[in-house]
ZABABA-479310 format. One record per atom (N, C-alpha, C): residue number from 1; x, y, z. Coordinates in steps of 0.05 Angstrom, whole numbers. Layout:
N
[kero NUM [X Y Z]]
...
***
This chain:
81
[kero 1 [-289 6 179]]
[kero 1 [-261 11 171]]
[kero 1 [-259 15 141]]
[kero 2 [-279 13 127]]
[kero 2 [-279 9 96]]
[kero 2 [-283 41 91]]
[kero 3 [-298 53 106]]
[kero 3 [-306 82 105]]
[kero 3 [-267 100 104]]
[kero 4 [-247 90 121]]
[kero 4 [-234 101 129]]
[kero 4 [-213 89 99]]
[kero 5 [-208 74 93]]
[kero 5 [-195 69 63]]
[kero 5 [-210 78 43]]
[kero 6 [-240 84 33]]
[kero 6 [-245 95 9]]
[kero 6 [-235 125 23]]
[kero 7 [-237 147 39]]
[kero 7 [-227 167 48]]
[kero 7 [-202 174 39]]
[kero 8 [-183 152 49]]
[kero 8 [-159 147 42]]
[kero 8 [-147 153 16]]
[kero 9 [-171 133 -4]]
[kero 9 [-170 139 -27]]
[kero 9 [-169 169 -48]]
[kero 10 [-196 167 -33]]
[kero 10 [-201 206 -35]]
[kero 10 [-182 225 -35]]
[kero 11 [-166 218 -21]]
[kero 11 [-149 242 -3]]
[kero 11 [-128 235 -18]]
[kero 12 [-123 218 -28]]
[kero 12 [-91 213 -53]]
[kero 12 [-97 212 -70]]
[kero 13 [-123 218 -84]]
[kero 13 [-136 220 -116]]
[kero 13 [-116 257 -113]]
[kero 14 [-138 267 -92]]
[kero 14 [-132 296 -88]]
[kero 14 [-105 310 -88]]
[kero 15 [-95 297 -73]]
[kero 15 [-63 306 -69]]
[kero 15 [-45 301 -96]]
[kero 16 [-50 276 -112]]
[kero 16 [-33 271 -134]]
[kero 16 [-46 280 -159]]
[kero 17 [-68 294 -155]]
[kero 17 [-79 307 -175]]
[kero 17 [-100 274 -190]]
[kero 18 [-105 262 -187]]
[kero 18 [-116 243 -200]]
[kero 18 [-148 234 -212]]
[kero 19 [-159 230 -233]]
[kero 19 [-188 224 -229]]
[kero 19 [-205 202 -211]]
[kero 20 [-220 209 -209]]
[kero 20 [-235 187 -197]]
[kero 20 [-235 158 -200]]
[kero 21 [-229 151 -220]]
[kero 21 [-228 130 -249]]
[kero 21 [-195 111 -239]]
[kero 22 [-187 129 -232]]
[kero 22 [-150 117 -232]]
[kero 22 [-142 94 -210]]
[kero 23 [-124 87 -228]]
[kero 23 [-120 59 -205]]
[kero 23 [-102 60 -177]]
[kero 24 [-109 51 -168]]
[kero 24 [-88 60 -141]]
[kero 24 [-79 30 -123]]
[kero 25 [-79 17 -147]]
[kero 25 [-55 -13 -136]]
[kero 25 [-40 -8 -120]]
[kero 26 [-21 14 -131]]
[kero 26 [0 18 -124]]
[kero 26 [2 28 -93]]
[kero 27 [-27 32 -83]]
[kero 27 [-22 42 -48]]
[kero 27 [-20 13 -30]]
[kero 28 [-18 -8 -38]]
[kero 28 [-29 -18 -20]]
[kero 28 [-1 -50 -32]]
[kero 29 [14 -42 -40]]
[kero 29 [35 -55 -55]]
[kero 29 [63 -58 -36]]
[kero 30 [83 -80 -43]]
[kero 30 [98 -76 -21]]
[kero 30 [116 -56 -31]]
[kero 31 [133 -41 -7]]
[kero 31 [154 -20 -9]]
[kero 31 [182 -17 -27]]
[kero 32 [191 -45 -22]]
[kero 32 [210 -55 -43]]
[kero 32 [202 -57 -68]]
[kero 33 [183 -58 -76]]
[kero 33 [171 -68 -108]]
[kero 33 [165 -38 -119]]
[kero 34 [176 -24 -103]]
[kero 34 [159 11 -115]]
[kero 34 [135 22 -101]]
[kero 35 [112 6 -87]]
[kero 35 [95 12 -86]]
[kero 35 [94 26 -57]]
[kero 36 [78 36 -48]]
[kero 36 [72 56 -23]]
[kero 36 [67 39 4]]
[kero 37 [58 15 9]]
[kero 37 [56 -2 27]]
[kero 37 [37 4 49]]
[kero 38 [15 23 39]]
[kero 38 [5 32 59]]
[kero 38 [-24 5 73]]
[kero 39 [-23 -4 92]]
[kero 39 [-44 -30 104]]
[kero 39 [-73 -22 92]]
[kero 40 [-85 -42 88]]
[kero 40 [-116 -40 89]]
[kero 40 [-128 -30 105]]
[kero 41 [-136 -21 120]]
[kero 41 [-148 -4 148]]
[kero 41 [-180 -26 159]]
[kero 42 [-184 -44 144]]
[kero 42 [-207 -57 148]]
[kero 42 [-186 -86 151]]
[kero 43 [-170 -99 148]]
[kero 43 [-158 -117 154]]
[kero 43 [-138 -106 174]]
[kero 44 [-132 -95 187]]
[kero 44 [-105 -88 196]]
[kero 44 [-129 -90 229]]
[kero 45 [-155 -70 228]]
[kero 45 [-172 -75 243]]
[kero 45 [-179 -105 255]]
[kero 46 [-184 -114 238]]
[kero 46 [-189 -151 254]]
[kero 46 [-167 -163 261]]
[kero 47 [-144 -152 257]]
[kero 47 [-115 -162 262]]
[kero 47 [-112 -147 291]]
[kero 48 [-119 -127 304]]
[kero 48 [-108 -111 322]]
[kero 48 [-135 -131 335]]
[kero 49 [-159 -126 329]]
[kero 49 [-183 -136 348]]
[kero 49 [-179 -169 357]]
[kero 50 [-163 -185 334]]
[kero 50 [-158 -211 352]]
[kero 50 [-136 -213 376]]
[kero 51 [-112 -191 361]]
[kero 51 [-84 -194 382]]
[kero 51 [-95 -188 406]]
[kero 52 [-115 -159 408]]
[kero 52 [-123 -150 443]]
[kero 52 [-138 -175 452]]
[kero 53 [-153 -188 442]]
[kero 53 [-178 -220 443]]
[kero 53 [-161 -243 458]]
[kero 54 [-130 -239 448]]
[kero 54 [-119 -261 456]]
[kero 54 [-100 -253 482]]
[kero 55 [-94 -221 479]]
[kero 55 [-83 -209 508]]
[kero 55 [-91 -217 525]]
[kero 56 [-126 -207 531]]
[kero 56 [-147 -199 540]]
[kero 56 [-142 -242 559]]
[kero 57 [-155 -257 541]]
[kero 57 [-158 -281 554]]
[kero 57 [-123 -293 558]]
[kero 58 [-99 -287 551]]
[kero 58 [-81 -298 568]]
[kero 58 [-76 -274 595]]
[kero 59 [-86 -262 596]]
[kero 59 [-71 -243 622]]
[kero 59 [-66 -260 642]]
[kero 60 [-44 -245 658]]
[kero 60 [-30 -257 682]]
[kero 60 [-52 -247 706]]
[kero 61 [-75 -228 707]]
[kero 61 [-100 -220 723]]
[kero 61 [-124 -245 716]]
[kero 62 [-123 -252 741]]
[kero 62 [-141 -274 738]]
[kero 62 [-175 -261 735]]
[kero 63 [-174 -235 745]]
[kero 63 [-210 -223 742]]
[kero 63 [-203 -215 709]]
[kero 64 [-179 -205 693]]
[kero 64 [-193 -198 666]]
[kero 64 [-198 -228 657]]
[kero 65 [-174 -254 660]]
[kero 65 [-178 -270 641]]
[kero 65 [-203 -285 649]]
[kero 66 [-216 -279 670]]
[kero 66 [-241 -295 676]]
[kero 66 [-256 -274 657]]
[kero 67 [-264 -255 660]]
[kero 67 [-285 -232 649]]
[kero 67 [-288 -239 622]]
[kero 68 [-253 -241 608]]
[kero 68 [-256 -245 576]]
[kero 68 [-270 -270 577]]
[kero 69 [-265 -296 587]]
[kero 69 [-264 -330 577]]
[kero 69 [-293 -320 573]]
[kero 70 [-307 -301 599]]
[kero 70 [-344 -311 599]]
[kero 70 [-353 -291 582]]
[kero 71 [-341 -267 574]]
[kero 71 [-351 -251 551]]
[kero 71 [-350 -276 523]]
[kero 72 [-328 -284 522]]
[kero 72 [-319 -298 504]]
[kero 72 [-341 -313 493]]
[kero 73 [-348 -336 517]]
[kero 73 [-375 -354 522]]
[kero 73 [-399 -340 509]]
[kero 74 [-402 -318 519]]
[kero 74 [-430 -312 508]]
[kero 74 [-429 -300 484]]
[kero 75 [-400 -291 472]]
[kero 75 [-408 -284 449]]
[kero 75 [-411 -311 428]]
[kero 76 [-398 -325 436]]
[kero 76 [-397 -360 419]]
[kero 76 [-422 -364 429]]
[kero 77 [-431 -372 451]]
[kero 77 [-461 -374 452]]
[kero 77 [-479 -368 429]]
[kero 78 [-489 -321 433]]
[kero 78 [-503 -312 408]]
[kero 78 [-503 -322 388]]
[kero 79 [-472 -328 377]]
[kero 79 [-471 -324 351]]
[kero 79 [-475 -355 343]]
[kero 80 [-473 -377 356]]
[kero 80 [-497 -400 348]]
[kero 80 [-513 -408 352]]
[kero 81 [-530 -392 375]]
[kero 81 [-561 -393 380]]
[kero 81 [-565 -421 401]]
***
């Protein structure tokens, strides 16, 4: 997702005529304060990937929320060996 905000970057250096060098606070600033308010694209990502994580294991389908709990399991498993 980091690939898709330096792009980002790119692409509004270009459009506002800007150098490479220039600061661009101001994209990522809130709307009321002046600034453009546009999301991080790499945080906004782990924000969408937990909300589906928590869909996924409350569903009212008892075969997804079983599927997630044991996907779930093994990825907690891997990831402490």
């Amino acid at each position: 997702m980091a690939e898709i905000d330096d792009d980002l970057k790119v692409g509004i250096r270009k459009v506002l005529n800007l150098n490479d060098k220039s600061c661009l606070d101001y994209l990522y600033g809130l709307t009321f304060a002046g600034a453009m308010g546009i999301p991080v694209a790499a945080e906004e990502s782990d924000i969408f990937r937990l909300d589906s994580a928590f869909k996924l294991l409350s569903s009212k389908d008892p075969i997804i929320r079983d599927l997630s709990e044991r996907e779930l399991g093994l990825t907690v498993r891997d990831a402490t060996g």
